[in-house]
PyMOL commands that place a pseudoatom at each C-alpha (Angstrom):
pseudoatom trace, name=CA, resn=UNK, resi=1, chain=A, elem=C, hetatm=0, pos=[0.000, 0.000, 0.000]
pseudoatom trace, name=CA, resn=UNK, resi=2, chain=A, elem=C, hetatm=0, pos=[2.817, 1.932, 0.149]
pseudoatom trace, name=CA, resn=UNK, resi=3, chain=A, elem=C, hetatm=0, pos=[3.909, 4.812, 2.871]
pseudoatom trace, name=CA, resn=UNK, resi=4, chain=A, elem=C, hetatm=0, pos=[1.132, 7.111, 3.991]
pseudoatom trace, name=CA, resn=UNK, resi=5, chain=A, elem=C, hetatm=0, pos=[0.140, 9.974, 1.917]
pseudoatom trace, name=CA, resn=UNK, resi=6, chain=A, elem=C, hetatm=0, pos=[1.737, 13.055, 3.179]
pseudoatom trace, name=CA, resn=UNK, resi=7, chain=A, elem=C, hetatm=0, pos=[-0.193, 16.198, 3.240]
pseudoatom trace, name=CA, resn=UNK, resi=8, chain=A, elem=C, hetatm=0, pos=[-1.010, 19.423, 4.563]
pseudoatom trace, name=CA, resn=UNK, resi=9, chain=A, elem=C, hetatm=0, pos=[-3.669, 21.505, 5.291]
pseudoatom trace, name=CA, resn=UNK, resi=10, chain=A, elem=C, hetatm=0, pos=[-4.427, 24.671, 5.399]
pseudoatom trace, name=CA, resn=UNK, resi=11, chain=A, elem=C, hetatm=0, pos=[-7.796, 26.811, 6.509]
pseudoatom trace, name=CA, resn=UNK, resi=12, chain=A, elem=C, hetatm=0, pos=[-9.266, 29.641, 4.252]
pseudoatom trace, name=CA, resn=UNK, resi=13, chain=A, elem=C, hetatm=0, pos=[-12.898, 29.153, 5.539]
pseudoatom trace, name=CA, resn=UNK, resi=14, chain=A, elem=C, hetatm=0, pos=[-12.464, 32.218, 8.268]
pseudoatom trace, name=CA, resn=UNK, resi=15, chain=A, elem=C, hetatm=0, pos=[-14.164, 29.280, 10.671]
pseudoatom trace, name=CA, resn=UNK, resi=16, chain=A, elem=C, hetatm=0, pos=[-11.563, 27.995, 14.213]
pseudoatom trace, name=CA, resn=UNK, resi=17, chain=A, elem=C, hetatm=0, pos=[-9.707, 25.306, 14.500]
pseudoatom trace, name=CA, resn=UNK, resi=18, chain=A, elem=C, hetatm=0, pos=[-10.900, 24.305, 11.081]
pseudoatom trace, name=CA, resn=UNK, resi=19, chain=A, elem=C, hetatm=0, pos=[-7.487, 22.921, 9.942]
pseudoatom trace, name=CA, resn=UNK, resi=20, chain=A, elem=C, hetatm=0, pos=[-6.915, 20.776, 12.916]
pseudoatom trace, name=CA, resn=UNK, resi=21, chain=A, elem=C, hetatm=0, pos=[-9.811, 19.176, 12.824]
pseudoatom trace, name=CA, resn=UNK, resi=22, chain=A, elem=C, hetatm=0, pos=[-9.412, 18.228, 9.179]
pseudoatom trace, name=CA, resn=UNK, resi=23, chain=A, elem=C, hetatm=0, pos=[-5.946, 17.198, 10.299]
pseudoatom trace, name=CA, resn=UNK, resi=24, chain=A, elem=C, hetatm=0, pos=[-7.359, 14.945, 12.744]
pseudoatom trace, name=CA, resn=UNK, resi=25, chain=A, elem=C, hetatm=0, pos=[-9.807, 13.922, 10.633]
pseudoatom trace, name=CA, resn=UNK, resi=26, chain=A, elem=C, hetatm=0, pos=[-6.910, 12.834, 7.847]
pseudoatom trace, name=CA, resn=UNK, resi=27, chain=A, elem=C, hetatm=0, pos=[-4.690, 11.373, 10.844]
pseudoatom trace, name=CA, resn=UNK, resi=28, chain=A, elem=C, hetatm=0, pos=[-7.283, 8.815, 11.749]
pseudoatom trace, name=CA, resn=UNK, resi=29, chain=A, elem=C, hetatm=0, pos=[-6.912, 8.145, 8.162]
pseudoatom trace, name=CA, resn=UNK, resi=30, chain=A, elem=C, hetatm=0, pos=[-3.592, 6.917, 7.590]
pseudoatom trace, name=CA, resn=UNK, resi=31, chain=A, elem=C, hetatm=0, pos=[-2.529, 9.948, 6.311]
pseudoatom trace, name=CA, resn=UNK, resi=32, chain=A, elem=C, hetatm=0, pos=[0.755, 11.885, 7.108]
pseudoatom trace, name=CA, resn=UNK, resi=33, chain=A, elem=C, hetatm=0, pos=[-0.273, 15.373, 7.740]
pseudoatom trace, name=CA, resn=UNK, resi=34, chain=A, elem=C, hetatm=0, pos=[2.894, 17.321, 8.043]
pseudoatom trace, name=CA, resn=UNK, resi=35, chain=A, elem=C, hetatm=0, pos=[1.407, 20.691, 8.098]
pseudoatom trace, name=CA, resn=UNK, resi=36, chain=A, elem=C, hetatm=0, pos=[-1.794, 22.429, 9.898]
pseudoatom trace, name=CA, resn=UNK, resi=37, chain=A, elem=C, hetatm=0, pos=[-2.361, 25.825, 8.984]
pseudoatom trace, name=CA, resn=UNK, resi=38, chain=A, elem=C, hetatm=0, pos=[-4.202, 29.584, 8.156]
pseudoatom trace, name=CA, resn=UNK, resi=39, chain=A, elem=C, hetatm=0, pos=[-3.867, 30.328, 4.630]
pseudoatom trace, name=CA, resn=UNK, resi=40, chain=A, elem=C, hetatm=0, pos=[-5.900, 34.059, 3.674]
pseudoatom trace, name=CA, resn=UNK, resi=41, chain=A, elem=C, hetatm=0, pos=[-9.533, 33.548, 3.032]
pseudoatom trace, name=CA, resn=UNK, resi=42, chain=A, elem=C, hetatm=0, pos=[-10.734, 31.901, 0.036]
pseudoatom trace, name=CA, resn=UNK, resi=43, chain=A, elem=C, hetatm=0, pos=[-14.428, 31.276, -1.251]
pseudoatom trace, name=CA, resn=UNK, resi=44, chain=A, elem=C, hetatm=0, pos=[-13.295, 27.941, -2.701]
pseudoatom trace, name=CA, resn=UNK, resi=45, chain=A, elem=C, hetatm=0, pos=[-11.889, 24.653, -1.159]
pseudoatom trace, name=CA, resn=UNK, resi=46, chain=A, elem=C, hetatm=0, pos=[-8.401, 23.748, -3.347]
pseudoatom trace, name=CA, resn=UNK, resi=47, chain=A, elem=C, hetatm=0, pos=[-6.768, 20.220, -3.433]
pseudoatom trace, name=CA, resn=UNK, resi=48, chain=A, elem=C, hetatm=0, pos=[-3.312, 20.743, -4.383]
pseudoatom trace, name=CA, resn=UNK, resi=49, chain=A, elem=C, hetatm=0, pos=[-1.259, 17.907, -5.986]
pseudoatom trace, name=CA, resn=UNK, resi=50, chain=A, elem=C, hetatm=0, pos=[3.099, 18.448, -5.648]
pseudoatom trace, name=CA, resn=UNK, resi=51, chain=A, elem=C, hetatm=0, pos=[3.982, 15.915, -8.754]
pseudoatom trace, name=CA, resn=UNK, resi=52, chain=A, elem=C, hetatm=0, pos=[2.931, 14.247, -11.777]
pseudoatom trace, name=CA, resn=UNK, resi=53, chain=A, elem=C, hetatm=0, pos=[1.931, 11.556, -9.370]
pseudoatom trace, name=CA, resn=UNK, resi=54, chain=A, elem=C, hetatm=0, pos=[-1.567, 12.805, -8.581]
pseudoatom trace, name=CA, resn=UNK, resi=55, chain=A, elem=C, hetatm=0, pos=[-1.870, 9.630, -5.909]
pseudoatom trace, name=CA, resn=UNK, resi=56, chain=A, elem=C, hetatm=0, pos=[-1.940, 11.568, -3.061]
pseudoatom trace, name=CA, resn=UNK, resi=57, chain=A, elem=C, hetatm=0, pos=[-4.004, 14.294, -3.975]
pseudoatom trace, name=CA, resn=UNK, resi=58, chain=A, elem=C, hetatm=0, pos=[-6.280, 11.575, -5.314]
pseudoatom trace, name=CA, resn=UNK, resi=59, chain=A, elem=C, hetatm=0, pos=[-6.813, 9.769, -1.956]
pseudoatom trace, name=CA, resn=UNK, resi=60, chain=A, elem=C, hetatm=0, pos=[-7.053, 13.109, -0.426]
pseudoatom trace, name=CA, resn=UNK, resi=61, chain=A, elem=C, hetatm=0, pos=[-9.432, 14.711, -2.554]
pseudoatom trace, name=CA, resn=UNK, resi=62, chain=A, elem=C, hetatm=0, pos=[-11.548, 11.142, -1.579]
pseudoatom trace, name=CA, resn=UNK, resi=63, chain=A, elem=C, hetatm=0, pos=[-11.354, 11.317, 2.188]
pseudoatom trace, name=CA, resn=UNK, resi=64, chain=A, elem=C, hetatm=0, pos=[-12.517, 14.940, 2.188]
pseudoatom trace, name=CA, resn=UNK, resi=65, chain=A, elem=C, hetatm=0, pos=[-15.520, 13.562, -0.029]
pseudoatom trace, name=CA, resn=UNK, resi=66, chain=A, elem=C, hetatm=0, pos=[-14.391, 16.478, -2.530]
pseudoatom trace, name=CA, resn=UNK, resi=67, chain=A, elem=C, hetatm=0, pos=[-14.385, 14.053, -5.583]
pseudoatom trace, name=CA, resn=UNK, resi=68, chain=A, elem=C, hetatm=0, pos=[-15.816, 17.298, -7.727]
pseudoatom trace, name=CA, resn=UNK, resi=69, chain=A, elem=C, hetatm=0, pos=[-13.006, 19.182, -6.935]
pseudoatom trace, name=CA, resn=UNK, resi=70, chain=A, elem=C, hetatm=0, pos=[-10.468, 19.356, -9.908]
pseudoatom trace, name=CA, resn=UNK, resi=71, chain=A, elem=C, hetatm=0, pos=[-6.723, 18.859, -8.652]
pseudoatom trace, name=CA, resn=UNK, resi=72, chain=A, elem=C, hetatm=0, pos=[-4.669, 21.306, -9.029]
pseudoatom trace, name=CA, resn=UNK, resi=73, chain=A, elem=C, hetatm=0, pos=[-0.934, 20.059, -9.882]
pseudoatom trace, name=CA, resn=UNK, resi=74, chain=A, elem=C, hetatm=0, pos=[1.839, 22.586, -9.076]
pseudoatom trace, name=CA, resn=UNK, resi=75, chain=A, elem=C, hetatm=0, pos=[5.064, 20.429, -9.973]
pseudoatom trace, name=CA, resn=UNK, resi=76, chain=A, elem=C, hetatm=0, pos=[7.086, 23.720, -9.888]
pseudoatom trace, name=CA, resn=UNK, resi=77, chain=A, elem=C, hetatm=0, pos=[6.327, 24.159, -5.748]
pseudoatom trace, name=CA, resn=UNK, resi=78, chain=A, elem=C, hetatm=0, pos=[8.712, 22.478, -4.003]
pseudoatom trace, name=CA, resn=UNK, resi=79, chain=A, elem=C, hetatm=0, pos=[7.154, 20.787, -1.350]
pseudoatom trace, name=CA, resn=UNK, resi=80, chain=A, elem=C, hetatm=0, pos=[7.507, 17.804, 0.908]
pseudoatom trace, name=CA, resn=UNK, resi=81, chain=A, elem=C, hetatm=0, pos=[4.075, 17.219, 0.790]
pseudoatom trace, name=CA, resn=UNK, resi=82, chain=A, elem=C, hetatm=0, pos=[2.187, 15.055, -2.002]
pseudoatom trace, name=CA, resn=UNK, resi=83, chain=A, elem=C, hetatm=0, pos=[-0.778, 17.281, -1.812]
pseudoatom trace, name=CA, resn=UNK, resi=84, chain=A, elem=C, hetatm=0, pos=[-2.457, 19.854, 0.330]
pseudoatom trace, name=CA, resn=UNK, resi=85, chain=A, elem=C, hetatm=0, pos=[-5.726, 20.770, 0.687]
pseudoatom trace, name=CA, resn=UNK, resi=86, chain=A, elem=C, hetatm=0, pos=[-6.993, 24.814, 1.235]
pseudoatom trace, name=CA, resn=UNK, resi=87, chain=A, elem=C, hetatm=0, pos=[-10.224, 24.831, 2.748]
pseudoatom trace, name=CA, resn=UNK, resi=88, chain=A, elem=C, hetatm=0, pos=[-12.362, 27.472, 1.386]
pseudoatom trace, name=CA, resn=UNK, resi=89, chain=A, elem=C, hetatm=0, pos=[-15.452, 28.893, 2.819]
pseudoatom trace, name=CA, resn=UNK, resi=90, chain=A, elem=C, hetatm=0, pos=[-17.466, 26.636, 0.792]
pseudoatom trace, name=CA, resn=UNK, resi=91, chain=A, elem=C, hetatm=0, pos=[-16.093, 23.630, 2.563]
pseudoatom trace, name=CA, resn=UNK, resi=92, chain=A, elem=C, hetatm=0, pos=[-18.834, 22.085, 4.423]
pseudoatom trace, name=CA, resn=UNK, resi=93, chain=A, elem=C, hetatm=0, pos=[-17.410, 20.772, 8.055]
pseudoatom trace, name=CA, resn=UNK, resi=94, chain=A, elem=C, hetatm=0, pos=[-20.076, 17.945, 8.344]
pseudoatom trace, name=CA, resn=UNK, resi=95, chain=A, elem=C, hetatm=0, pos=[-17.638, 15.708, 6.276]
pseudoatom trace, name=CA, resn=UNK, resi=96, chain=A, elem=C, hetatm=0, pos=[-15.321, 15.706, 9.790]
pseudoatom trace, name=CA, resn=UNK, resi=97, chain=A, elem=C, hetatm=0, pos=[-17.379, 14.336, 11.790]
pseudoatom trace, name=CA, resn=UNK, resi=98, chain=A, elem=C, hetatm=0, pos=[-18.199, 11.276, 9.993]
for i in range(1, 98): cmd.bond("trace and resi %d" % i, "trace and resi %d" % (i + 1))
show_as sticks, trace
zoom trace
């Protein structure tokens, strides 16, 4: 199955503790999140894929249940992460608690 997916995320939604929670959420998971943090607002939830290997971004684009959302790949930003999610204000935080 290979080593855990390793992600980050960040909160745009303007709501607490959002990113945590999502990080928690992802933990429980199997996922490696590396990085929990505020990113300025945005309207729109992102998922963010760091290579031409969209795997990551792909299973975390899934656990998020954000299979609508388009991945964005940014091979030029250096990251240790395989993806990272931004969550917008459109992200709805039901999807946490299940």
């Amino acid at each position: 199955d290979g080593p855990a997916p390793r992600v980050e995320v960040f909160n745009a939604s303007g709501r607490k503790d959002l990113a945590a929670a999502a990080g928690k959420f992802l933990r429980a998971r199997g996922f490696d999140v590396i990085t929990e943090g505020s990113a300025p607002r945005e309207a729109r939830t992102r998922v963010l894929g760091f290579s031409a290997d969209t795997n990551d971004a792909l299973k975390l684009r899934a656990a998020l249940g954000l299979e609508e959302l388009e991945i964005r790949v940014k091979t030029s930003q250096k990251s240790v992460a395989g993806a990272a999610v931004v969550l917008g204000e459109d992200f709805d935080p039901a999807v946490l608690a299940r």
